[in-house]
N, C-alpha and C positions, 0 to 999 in steps of 0.2 A: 485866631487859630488858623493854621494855614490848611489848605483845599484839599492838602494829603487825608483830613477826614474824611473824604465825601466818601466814602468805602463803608461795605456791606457788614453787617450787624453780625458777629459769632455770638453763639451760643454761650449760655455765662460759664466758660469754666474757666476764662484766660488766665497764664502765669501772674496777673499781677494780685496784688494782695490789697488788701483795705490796711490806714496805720492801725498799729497796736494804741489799745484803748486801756484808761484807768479802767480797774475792777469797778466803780461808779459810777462808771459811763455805760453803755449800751451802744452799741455799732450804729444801730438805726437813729438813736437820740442822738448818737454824735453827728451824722450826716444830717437831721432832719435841723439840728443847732448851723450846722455852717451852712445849710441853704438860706436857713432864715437871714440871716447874717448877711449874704454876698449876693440876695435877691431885692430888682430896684421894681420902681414901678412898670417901669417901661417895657422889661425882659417877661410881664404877663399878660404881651399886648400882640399874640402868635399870629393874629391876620388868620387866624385857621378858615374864618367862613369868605374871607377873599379871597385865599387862595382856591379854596373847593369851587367857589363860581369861576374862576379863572380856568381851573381845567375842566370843569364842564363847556364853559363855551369854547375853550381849545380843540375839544375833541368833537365838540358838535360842525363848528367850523370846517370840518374834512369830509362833511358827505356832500356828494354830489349826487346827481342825477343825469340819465340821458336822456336829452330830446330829441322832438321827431325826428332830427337828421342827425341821429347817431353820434351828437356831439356831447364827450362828457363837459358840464357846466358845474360850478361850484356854487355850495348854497351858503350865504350869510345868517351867521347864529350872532343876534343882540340880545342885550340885557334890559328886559324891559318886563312888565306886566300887560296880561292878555290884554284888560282895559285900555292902555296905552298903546298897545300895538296894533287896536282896534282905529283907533282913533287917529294913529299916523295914517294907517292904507286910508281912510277916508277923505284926511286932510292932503295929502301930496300923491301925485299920480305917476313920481319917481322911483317908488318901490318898487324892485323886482321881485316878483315868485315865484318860486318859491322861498319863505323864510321862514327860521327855527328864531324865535324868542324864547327867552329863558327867564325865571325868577324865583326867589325865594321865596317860599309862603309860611313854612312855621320852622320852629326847632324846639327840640324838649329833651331830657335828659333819658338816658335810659339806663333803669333802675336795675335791668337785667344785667348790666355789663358793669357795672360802674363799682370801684376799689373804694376803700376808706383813706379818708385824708391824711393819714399818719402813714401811710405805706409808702416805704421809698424804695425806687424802680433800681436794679442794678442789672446794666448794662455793658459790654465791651466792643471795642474798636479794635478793628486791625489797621493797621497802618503797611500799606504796602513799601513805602518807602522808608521809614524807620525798622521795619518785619518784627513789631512787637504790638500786642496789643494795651489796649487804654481803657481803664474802665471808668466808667458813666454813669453818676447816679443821678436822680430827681423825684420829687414827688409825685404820685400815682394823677395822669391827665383825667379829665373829665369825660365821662364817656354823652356822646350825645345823638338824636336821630335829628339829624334837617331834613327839610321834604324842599323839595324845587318843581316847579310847575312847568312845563315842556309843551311846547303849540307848535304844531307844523301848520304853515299857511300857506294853499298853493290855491291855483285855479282850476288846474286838470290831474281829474283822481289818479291817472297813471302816474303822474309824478309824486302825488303823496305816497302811494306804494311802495316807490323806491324808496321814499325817505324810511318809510316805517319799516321795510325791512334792512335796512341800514340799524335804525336805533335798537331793533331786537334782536340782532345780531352783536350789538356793543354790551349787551345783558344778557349774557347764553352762560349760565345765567345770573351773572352779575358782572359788575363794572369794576374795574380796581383803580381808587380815586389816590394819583400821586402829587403828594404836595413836598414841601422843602422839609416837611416834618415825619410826612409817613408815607410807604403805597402797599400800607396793608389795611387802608379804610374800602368797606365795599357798600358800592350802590345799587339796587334794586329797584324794577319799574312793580308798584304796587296797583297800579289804576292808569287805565288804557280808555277813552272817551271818545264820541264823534263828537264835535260840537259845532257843526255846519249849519252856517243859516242862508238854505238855499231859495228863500221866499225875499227876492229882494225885488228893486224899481226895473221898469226898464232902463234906465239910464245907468242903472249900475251894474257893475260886475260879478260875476258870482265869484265868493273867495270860499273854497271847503277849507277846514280844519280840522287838525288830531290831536289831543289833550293827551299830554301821559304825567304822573305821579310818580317821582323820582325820590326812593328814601336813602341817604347818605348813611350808613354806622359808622362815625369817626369818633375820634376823642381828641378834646383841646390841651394843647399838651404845655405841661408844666418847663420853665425852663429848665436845661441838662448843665450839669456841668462837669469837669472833669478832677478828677482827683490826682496830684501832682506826687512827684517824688519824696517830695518835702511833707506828704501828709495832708496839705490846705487842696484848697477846689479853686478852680478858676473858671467860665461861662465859659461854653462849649460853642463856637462858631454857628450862628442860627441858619447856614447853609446845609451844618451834616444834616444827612436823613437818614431816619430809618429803615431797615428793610426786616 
């Protein structure tokens, strides 16, 4: 599909038509038949919770902080668990901080949001350089809540400040999570934590930390495809996105 898709989502009323159907057919049975049909294994495999960690630590990667000599410094966000990120600062004395590590800690479906499996999504495209639009059907995506685990690790509480009001500022008040698929998914900080353990050796460092509880609402999305001139469907470039 060429890149002329990458264009914003209209409202379903476009000039185009769905084909005419036997009286024994049904619109929706006949799209839900040629999905089944032109769907492989591979086109069920959306990367959706790779992408959503990709732009979480994309956009964590851009706070900075200033220090004492009014120098703005950028702070590195990796993909780790607390446990782990525990155990680097102890093991290598290369770390700088402050640092935001990131991880997934659960997901689960959410029953609030979520379509039935026979329901097929109709959609349209404009095309800026054809100036018609394309319509788009697919089966109803999975709705679901991930939760991600958030740890600011610094030394000096002024610079956890900054960070925290960096990240509550990115949820004023919520986050709009863009992926190749949608950037109408939103994330929410549900649970904010100290988790400083300031009773350490003399030999060691003191490291403060701030826990936050990150809930994602997205949905995994069923492949789109496109409905042709001729009636059949052909897989819809997995570059378009939705708006």
């Amino acid at each position: 599909m060429p890149s002329e898709f990458k264009t914003n989502l209209l409202v379903d009323t476009s000039s185009g038509a769905l084909p005419t159907f036997p009286r024994s057919e049904q619109p929706n049975v006949w799209a839900r038949n040629r999905i089944a049909l032109r769907t492989k294994s591979y086109q069920k495999i959306p990367l959706f919770y790779k992408d959503s960690l990709r732009f979480f630590i994309s956009k964590f990667n851009e706070l900075v902080y200033i220090n004492s000599e009014e120098k703005v410094i950028p702070i590195k966000c990796v993909h780790a668990n607390a446990e782990r990120t525990i155990a680097k600062l102890k093991q290598e004395n290369n770390i700088i901080l402050p640092i935001v590590s990131i991880s997934q800690s659960s997901s689960d479906n959410d029953d609030m949001r979520r379509r039935s499996e026979p329901s097929v999504i109709n959609e349209s495209w404009w095309s800026d350089e054809k100036k018609r639009a394309f319509r788009v059907i697919s089966l109803a995506p999975r709705a679901v809540n991930i939760e991600y685990s958030i740890n600011i690790w610094a030394k000096y509480k002024s610079n956890l400040d900054q960070i925290i009001e960096q990240i509550r500022l990115l949820f004023n008040p919520h986050l709009i999570v863009e992926t190749k698929y949608s950037n109408t998914s939103h994330a929410f900080i549900t649970q904010e934590s100290d988790n400083s353990n300031l009773d350490v050796g003399d030999r060691q460092d003191r490291v403060i930390r701030r826990s936050f509880i990150i809930k994602l609402e997205g949905y995994i999305p069923n492949p789109k495809f496109l409905i042709t001139s001729t009636g059949e469907i052909e897989e819809l470039n997995g570059e378009t996105t939705i708006y």
